[in-house]
C-alpha positions as CSV (number, residue, x, y, z in Angstrom):
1,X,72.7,136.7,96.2
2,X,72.1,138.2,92.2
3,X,74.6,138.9,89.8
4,X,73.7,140.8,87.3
5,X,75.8,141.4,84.3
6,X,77.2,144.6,83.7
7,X,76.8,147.0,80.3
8,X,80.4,145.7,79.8
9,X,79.7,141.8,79.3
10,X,79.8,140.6,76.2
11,X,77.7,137.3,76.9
12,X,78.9,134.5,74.8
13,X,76.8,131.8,73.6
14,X,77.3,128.0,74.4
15,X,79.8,126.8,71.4
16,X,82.1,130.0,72.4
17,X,82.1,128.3,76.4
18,X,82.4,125.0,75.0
19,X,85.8,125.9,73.4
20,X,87.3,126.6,76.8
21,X,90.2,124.5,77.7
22,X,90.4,125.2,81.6
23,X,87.8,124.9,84.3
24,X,89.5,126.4,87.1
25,X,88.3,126.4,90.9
26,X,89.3,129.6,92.0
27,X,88.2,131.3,95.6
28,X,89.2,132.3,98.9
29,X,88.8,131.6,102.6
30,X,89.0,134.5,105.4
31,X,89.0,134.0,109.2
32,X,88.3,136.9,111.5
33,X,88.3,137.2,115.3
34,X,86.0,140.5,116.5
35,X,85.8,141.8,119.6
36,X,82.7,143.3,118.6
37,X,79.7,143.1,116.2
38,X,81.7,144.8,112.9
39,X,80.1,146.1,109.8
40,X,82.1,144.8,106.9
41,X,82.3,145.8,103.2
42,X,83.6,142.9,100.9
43,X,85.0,142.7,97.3
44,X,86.2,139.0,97.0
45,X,83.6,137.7,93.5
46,X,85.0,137.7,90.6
47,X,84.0,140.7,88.2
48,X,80.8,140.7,85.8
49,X,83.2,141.0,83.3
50,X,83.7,137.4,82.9
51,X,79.9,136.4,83.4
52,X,79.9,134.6,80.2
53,X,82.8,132.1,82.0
54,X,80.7,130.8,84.9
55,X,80.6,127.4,85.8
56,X,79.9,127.4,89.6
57,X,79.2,131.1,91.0
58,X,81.7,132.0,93.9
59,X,78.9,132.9,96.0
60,X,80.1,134.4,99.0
61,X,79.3,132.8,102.5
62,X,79.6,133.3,105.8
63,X,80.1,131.5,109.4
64,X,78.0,132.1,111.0
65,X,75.4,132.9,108.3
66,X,74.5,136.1,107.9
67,X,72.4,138.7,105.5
68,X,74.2,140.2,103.0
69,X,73.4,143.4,100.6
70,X,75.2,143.8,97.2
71,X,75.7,146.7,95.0
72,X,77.5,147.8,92.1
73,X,79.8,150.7,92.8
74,X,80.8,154.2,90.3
75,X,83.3,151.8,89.1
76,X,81.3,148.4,88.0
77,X,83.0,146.3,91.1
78,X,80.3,144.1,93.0
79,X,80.6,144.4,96.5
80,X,78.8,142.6,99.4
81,X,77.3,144.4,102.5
82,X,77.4,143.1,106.3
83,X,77.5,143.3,110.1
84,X,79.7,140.3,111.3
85,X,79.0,139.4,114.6
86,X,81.3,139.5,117.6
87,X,83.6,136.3,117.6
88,X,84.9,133.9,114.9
89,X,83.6,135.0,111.5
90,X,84.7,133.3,108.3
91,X,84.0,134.3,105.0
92,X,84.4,132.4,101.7
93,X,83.9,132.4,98.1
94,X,84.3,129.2,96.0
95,X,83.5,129.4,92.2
96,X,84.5,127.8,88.5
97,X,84.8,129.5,86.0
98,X,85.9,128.7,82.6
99,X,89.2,130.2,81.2
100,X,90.9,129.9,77.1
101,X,94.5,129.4,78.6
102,X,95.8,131.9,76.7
103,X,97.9,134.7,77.9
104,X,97.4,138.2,78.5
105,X,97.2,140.2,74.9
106,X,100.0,142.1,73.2
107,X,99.7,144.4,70.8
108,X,102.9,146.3,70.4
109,X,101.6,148.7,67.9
110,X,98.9,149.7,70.2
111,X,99.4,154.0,69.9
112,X,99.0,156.5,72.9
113,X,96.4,159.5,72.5
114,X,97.0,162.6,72.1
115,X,95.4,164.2,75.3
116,X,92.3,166.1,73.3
117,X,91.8,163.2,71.8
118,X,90.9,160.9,75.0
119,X,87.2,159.9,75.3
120,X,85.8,162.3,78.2
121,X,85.5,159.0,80.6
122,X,88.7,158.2,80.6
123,X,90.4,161.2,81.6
124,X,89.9,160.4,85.2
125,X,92.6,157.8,84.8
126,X,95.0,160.6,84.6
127,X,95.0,162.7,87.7
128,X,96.3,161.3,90.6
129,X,95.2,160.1,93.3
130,X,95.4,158.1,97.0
131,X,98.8,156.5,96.3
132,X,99.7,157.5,92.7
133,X,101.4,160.7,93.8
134,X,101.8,162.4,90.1
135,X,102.8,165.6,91.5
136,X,105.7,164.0,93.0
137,X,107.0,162.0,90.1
138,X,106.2,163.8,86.9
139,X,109.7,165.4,86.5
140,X,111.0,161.9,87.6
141,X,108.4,160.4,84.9
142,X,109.5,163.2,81.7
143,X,113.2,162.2,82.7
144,X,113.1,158.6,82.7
145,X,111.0,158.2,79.3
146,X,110.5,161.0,77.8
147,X,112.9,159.6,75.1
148,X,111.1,156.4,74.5
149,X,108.3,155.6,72.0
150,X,105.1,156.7,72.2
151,X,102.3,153.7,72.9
152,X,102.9,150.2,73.7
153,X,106.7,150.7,74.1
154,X,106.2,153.7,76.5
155,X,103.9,151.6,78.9
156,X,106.3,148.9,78.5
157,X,109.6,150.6,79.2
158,X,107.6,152.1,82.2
159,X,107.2,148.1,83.0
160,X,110.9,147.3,83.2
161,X,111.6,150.1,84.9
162,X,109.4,149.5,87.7
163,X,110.3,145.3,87.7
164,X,113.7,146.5,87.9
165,X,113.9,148.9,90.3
166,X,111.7,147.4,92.9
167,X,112.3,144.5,95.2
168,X,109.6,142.2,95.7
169,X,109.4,140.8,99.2
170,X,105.9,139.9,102.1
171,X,107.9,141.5,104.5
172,X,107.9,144.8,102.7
173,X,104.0,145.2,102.5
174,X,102.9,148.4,104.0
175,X,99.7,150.0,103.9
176,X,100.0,153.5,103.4
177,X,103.1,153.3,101.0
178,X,102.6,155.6,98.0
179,X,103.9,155.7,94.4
180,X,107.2,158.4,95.6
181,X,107.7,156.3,98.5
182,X,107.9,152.9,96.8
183,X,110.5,154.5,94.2
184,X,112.7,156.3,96.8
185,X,112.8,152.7,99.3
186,X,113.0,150.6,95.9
187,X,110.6,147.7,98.0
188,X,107.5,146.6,98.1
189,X,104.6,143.8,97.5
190,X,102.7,143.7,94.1
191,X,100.1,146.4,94.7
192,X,103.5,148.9,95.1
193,X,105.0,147.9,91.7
194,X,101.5,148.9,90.4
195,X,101.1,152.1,92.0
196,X,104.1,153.3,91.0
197,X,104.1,152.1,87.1
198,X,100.1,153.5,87.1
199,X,101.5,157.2,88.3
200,X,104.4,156.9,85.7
201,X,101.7,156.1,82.9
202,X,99.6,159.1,84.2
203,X,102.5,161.4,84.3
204,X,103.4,160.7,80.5
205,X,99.8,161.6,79.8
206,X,98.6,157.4,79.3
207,X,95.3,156.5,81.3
208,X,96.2,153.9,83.7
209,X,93.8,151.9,86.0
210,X,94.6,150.1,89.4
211,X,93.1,145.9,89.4
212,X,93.0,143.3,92.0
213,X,92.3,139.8,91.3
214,X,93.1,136.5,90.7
215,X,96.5,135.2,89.1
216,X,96.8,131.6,88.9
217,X,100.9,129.6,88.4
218,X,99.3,127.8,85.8
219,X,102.4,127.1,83.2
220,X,104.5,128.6,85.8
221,X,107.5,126.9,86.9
222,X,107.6,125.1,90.6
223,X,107.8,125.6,92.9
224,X,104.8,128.1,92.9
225,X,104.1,130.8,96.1
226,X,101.4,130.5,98.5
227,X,98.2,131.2,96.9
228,X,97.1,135.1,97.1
229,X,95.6,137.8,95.4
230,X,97.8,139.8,92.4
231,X,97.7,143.4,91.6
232,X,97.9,144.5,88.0
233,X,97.0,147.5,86.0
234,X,95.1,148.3,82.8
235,X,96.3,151.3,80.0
236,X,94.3,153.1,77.0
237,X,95.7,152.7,74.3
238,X,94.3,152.2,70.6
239,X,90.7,152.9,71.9
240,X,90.9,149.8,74.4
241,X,92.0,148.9,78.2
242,X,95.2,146.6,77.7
243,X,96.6,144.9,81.1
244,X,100.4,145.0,82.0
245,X,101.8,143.5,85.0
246,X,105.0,145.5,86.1
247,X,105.3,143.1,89.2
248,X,105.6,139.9,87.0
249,X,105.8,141.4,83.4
250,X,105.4,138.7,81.3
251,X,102.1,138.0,79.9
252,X,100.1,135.3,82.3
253,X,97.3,133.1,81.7
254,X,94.0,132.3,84.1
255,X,94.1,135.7,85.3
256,X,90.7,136.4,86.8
257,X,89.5,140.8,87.6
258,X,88.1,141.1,91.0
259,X,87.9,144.9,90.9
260,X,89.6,147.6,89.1
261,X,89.5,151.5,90.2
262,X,91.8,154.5,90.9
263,X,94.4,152.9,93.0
264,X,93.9,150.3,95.8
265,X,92.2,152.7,98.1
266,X,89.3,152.3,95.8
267,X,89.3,148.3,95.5
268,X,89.8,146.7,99.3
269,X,88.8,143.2,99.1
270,X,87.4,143.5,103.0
271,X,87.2,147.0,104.7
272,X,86.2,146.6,107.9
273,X,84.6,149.4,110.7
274,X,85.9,148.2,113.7
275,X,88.5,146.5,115.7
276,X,89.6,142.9,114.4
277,X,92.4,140.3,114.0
278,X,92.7,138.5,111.0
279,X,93.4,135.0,112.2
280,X,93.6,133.2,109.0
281,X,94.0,133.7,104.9
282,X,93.8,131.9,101.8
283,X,93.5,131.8,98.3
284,X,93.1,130.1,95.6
285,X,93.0,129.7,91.7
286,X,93.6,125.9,90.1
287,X,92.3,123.8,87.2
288,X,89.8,121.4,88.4
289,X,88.1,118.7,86.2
């Protein structure tokens, strides 16, 4: 399978890479039983945007072996095509990539546009949309922060909201649970904390973008959760995409984009046509020498 990079990569050249710190293994390994053969869409490589950092690919590869088709979708995500056959199917990715360490950005004085002012592609990011329900929560949006400072405060104040009102918990993860919903049941699993922060940022007029990925515990303290994939969202601001991360909201390092649309109805990591069980999951993203 070729990658190629996207118009967004900004390749770096060798003495850039070789100031890395971190090689990290990162990847994940998916077990399915099907009743049936089962055409499959998957979104598990890490993005082109971080083409420069590649060590090892994480090609992805299946059991039994199978073709695959990929494509770049309206949003830039890579995606792999397939029919698994009936049975025990495993898929899995296993990559390095190199990382600086460093932690996400901040840039506090980082200003909010004025609506006319937005380039013409990024007004998308405003409407709503699957699970960001604006039309339910704008009023609740102008209420909550309508008194807070424009920009990087606004989108941060939206953060702690969200981190504060919502309870993080596996046992709360529901499928079809939408931005309204997650606010009224105050409950939910990553992807719900950034729902509802992404329809709050689109309500006070701030593009806001849904992303799945990779989040490694690296300088996290122990005892660090199962491995899994992380939900986070991106902002425009100051002519640039900024991420926030109302689930854990504090800046993290070794955090790897997977994909990145509207909400998650735009970025499954498998979607599946048909009947299956998933009989096994993991994931993972560690320094490796």
């Amino acid at each position: 399978m070729r990658r190629e990079p996207s118009s967004e990569i900004c390749m770096a050249d060798p003495i850039r890479a070789r100031k890395h710190k971190l090689r990290i293994s990162l990847g994940c390994h998916l077990e399915y039983d099907l009743p049936r053969a089962t055409p499959m869409l998957a979104l598990l490589n890490v993005h082109n945007s971080r083409f420069a950092d590649i060590q090892i690919l994480d090609y992805l590869k299946t059991s039994p072996c199978v073709p695959i088709q990929s494509y770049n979708d309206a949003f830039g995500n890579w995606w792999a095509r397939l029919t698994a056959p009936p049975g025990a199917f495993t898929i899995v990715t296993n990559g390095i990539y190199l990382d600086s360490g460093k932690k996400d950005p901040v840039s506090r004085a980082a200003y909010q546009h004025d609506v006319q002012d937005l380039p013409s592609d990024k007004l998308g990011y405003l409407f709503g949309s699957r699970y960001c329900d604006t039309d339910l929560l704008s009023d609740k949006a102008w209420q909550l922060f309508e008194n807070t400072p424009s920009g990087w405060a606004r989108v941060q104040a939206i953060c702690d909201y969200v981190h504060q009102h919502v309870s993080f918990g596996y046992e709360y993860a529901r499928a079809t649970r939408t931005a309204s919903e997650t606010l009224a049941e105050g409950r939910g699993v990553c992807r719900d904390y950034t729902h509802l922060a992404i329809t709050f940022c689109r309500c006070m007029n701030i593009p806001a973008r849904y992303c799945t990925g990779y989040l490694s515990d690296i300088g996290e303290p122990e005892p660090h959760p199962p491995g899994d994939f992380a939900a986070w969202m991106e902002v425009f601001l100051a002519k640039r995409w900024w991420v926030f991360d109302p689930r854990n909201n504090i800046p993290r390092s070794a955090r790897f984009l997977v994909g990145r649309g509207r909400d998650a109805a735009d970025v499954p990591l498998i979607q599946t046509f048909g009947e299956n069980t998933l009989k096994s999951f993991k994931v993972w993203t560690e320094i490796t020498r």
